[in-house]
Residue, then its C-alpha position, 0 to 999 in steps of 0.5 A: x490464516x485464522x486471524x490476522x493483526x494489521x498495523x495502519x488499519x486506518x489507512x486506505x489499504x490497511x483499512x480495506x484489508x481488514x474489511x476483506x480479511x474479517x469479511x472472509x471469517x479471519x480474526x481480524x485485529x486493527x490497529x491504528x493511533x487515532x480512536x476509533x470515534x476520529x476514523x470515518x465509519x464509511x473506512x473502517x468500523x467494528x464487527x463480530x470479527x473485526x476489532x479496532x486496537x488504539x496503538x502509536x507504533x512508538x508504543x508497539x511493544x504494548x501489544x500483547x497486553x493491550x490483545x489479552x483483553x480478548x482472550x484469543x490464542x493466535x494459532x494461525x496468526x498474520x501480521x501485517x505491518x502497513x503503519x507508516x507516518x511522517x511528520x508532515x506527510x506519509x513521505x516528508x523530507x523529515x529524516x528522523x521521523x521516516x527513520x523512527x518508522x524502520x525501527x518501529x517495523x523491527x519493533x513489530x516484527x520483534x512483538x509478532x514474534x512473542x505473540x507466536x504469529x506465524x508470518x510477518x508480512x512487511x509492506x512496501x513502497x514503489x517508490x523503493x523502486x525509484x530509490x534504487x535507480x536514483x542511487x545509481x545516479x553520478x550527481x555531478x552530472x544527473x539532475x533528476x530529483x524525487x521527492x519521496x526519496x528519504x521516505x523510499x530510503x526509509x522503506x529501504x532500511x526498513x527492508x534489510x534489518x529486517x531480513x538481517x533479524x530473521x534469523x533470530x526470530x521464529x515469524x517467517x518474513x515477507x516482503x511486498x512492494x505494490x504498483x499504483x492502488x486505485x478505488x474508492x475512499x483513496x484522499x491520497x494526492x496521487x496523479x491519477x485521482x487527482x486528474x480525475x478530481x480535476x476533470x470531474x470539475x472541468x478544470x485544466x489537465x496539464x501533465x508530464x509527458x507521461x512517458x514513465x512507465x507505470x502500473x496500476x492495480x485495484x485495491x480490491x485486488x490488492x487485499x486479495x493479493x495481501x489475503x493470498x500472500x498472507x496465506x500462501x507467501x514463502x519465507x524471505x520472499x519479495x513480492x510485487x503486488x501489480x496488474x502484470x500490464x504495466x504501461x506508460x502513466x500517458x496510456x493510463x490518463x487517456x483510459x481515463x478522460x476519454x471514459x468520461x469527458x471524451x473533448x476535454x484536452x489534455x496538455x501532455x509535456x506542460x510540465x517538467x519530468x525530472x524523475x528517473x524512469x524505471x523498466x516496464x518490468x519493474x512491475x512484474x507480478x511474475x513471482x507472487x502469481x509463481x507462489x500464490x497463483x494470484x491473478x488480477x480479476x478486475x482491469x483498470x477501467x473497472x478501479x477507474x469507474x469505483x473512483x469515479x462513482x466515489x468522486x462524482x456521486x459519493x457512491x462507495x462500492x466495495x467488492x468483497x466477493x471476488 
């Protein structure tokens, strides 16, 4: 891979995979809607090669004239399709707006395809995974509920036309889902940065029983595993991006008060769960390390303390070495 176009680079995986990929001597091409003057310097910025592309995924097909302005020949190109967005949130219950992000994804894989890129790689969800077990479900009789099932029925719809297109198109596909990414510079409302939040300002930590089973992997680990999929993954391959030690959300909350605030009480079972629980095995990164070798090179307490640096002090740590 000697250069790489990443859709959602403002975001906080898209924006740290461009950093790595550029880091390690990749062309890296970033593309967000917003200008660059309105995406936190401390995110994402330009360097020698690394290059910020204005672009709204409505407007996707403009992306070969809007990359001539750099004279590069993409002759070992990657895309990376992360760009996703809702009207009122990345997973509202805006059925238009989620479904418009299907067609932008073919749209992209579409462009990829005249710019002679050699892979596609389009990015999942796991709550795809939630999606799968909620369907199942007889509803005149289960009363489990997700909120982010029109966003993950999206993601699905997303998936399959676009294996339905690979066919007529030269880039190879692969698709990737990811458990749980933790670190620094995350403003995502996600369970466990907030229970974070919350102990670091003393405030109740009320849950779920926290019997779901779930995983957590560090976004230094995670672009890794993008880097390695990016060059290594097979064509029409579905990867899971995880730590391979799945266990209960419970198990991860616990790691995480007792590090820093040992006596604080924590009330499991304070509030309601009405979501489906998935198999422990649902997060196995059993294939990618098959295919790529990836393995993780940093625990969860490591991507718990860079979150808490972040949080309590603003120290941001990036590890590009690993």
């Amino acid at each position: 891979m000697r250069q790489a176009i990443i859709t959602g680079a403002s975001g906080f995986i898209g924006a740290r995979l461009a950093k790595f990929l550029a880091y390690h001597n990749i062309e890296t091409f970033a593309l967000g809607r917003k200008p660059l003057s309105e995406i936190d310097t401390e995110r994402l910025q330009e360097k020698d090669n690394l290059h910020y592309v204005q672009i709204d995924m409505a407007n996707i097909e403009d992306l070969p004239t809007l990359l001539s302005n750099y004279h590069v020949t993409l002759d070992d190109c990657v895309f990376f399709n992360f760009a996703w967005a809702g009207k009122k949130g990345l997973s509202d219950l805006d059925v238009e707006g989620q479904l418009n992000n299907a067609i932008w994804s073919v749209n992209a894989y579409k462009v990829a395809d005249k710019l002679g890129c050699k892979k596609f790689v389009h990015v999942g969800t796991m709550e795809e995974a939630f999606a799968d077990e909620y369907l199942d479900k007889d509803f005149h009789k289960d009363t489990v509920y997700n909120r982010h099932l029109i966003y993950s029925i999206a993601k699905i719809t997303a998936r399959n036309l676009l294996k339905t297109i690979r066919p007529n198109l030269s880039p190879e596909l692969i698709v990737v889902a990811k458990s749980h990414v933790m670190g620094p510079n995350d403003h995502r409302d996600s369970l466990l940065r907030m229970a974070m939040k919350r102990m670091i300002e003393y405030k109740p930590l009320e849950f779920t029983s926290g019997k779901q089973n779930f995983d957590v992997v560090s976004i230094t680990d995670c672009v890794r595993a993008f880097k390695l999929i990016g060059e290594l993954g097979k064509d029409m391959a579905e990867y899971w991006v995880g730590s391979g030690k799945a266990r209960t959300l419970r198990e991860y909350i616990e790691i995480l008060v007792k590090r820093y605030e040992p006596d604080m009480q924590m009330q499991f079972g304070k509030i309601a769960y009405s979501d489906v629980l998935l198999s422990i095995d649902t997060f196995s990164p059993k294939k990618l390390h098959e295919d790529t070798g990836f393995v993780c090179k940093q625990e969860y307490e490591d991507a718990v303390e860079e979150m808490y640096q972040y949080l309590k002090y603003g120290n941001l740590i990036e590890n590009y070495d690993l």
